[in-house]
C-alpha positions, 0 to 999 in steps of 0.5 A: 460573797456580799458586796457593798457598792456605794455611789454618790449622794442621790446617785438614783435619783440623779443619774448619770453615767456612774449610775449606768456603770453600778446598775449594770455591773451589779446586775452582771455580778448577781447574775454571775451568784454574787450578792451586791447590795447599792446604797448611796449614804452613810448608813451602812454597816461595813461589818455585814459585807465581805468587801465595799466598792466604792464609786466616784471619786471627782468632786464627791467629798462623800466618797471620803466618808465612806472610805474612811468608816470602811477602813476603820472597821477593817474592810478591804476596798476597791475603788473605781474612780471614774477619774478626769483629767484634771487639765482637761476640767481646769481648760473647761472652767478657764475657756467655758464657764456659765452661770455659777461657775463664772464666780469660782474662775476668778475667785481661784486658780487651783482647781481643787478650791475650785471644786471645794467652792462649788460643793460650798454652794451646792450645800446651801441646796442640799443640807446633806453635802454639808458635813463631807464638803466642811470636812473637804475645806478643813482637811483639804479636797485634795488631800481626802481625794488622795488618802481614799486611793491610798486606802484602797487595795485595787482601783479600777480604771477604764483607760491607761490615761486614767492610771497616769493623771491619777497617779500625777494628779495625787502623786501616789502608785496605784494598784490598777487594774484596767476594767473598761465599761460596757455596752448593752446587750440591746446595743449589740443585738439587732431588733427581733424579726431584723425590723429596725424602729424609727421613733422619730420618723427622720433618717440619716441625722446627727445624734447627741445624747447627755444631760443638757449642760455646758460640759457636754457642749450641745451649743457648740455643736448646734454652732457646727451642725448650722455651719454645715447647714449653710455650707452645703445647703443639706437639710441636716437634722440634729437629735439630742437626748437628754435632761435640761438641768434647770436651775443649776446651769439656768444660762446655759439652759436659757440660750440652749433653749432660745437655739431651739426655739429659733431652729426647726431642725433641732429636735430635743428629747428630754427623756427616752428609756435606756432600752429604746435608745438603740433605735434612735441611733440605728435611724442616726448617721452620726453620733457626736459626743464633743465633750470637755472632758469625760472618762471614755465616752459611752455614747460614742461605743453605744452609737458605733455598735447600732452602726452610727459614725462617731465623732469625740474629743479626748485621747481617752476616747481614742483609746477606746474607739480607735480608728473608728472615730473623727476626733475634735477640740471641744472648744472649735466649732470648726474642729467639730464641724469638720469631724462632723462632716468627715463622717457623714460622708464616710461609709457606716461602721464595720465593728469588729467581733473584738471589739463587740467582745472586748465592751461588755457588761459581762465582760466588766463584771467577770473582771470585777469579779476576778480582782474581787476574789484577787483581793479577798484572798489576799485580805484573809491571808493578813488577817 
């Protein structure tokens, strides 16, 4: 069996969490004997490959393109979308906007335009988005996104939210198939000899880990860890891991800055390798992902799994961590101070065996690969 997945443009050298997903569920795949080619660009020959699994769906005009020339040769396609909840980002552009964003919030109200709007000046930077996001203005970025649901004959959700705001965002029934993300191995497994490494020379701090940007909210969330600081009078410290974005969100990026300048129990990290990082959150008390919106929130089941308490925001999240978590409004730094301090007060996670079962890559894999050959066979029937 050859399979093609394909990924956003410069998916690798980006990043991201849908870099996270393919890498590890190609890598699952091989080893279960299935040949798995990632590109992240047109230049592939659909011919070659018995099935394309497509990547992305949200403000990736590309993914159009990709489906489109999959279609025409007569391949059969599997999507995962990696969709969000389209109220949840149109709360976010309304409440909490920087830099660019500021322009597409009072030009449009349609999301949609919105999306389409941005792609518009990211081409300006990158001659390579040119033609998919010219074909999202003529055809419709909506219209696209709905036709590669329909010519794809599985999709794979990570939640059954995600099955609802697709379906009601697009107004299509989908084929889904519920395949959770997973967790790493290193995640789950302690470190050799019991010995657990401390990078950072602290204990029992507040963990956040993601790309430096305002979706993720780190402002936010270093407002409610200095609420907390002055209202018990602990020397609370905050750990955040991720890449400054520089230019794109140039505002953001400058008062992010400016906080940690100020601010001697912030400690940011730009960069730390995917396999050291369950010693940043063994040594943590709190992992906190108070994001606007995201698909299920990984970081949040990674620091559960190293034994840190979990505070989210979304009922997406809620359907993956359960009781194991504090939830909060993104946009209340009350909400996120309160979840905040209800977990360091609460004893250390006791994860069930389930559940440590249930978010494997392995597991991701072997369900992947079962609609894989769900969908093939049904293909050779037709043709």
């Amino acid at each position: 069996m050859k399979i093609l997945m394909l990924g956003r443009y410069h998916l690798m050298e980006h990043g991201g969490g849908d870099k996270v997903q393919i890498e590890n569920t190609a890598r699952e795949l091989r080893i279960l004997g299935v040949d798995v080619e990632i590109k992240t660009d047109e230049d592939f020959i659909p011919q070659n490959y018995d099935l394309i699994h497509l990547f992305q769906l949200d403000w990736t005009p590309e993914t159009y393109l990709y489906a489109k020339k999959a279609f025409e040769a007569g391949k059969p396609i599997i999507l995962s979308p990696i969709h969000h909840n389209i109220g949840e980002v149109k709360r976010f552009d309304d409440e909490y906007v920087f830099d660019f964003r500021r322009i597409s919030k009072v030009l449009f109200k349609n999301q949609f335009h919105r999306d389409t709007f941005k792609n518009v000046y990211r081409s300006l930077t990158d001659p390579k988005k040119i033609k998919p996001t010219i074909l999202s203005v003529t055809h419709g970025f909506q219209k696209m996104q709905k036709e590669v649901l329909e010519m794809s004959q599985k999709v794979l959700v990570q939640t059954d939210l995600e099955t609802r705001d697709l379906e009601k965002t697009f107004g299509v029934k989908i084929d889904a198939i519920k395949v959770p993300n997973g967790v790493s191995k290193n995640f789950i497994e302690p470190d050799a000899g019991g010995e657990i490494k401390n990078p950072l020379n602290l204990k029992d701090y507040i963990i956040c880990v993601g790309r430096i940007e305002p979706r993720k909210n780190q402002l936010n969330i270093i407002s409610a860890v200095e609420k907390l600081r002055k209202e018990s009078g602990e020397d609370l410290q905050l750990v955040l891991i991720g890449v400054s974005t520089g230019l794109k969100h140039f505002e953001y990026g400058r008062l992010f800055n400016q906080k940690k300048t100020e601010n001697t129990w912030i400690h940011h990290i730009e960069k730390v390798p995917y396999q050291e990082m369950p010693a940043y959150y063994r040594n943590a008390k709190v992992g906190v992902s108070a994001s606007w919106f995201e698909t299920t929130g990984l970081t949040s089941l990674e620091a559960l799994f190293c034994g840190a308490n979990a505070v989210a925001s979304g009922e997406r999240a809620r359907e993956y961590l359960k009781d194991y978590a504090s939830y909060c409004d993104p946009g209340s730094v009350d909400s996120i101070a309160d979840a905040i301090k209800t977990q360091l007060k609460a004893p250390r996670p006791q994860i069930a065996q389930e559940l440590r079962k249930e978010y494997t890559w392995e597991k991701a894999a072997a369900k992947t690969l079962e609609v894989y050959g769900e969908v093939l066979k049904k293909w050779q029937k037709s043709q």
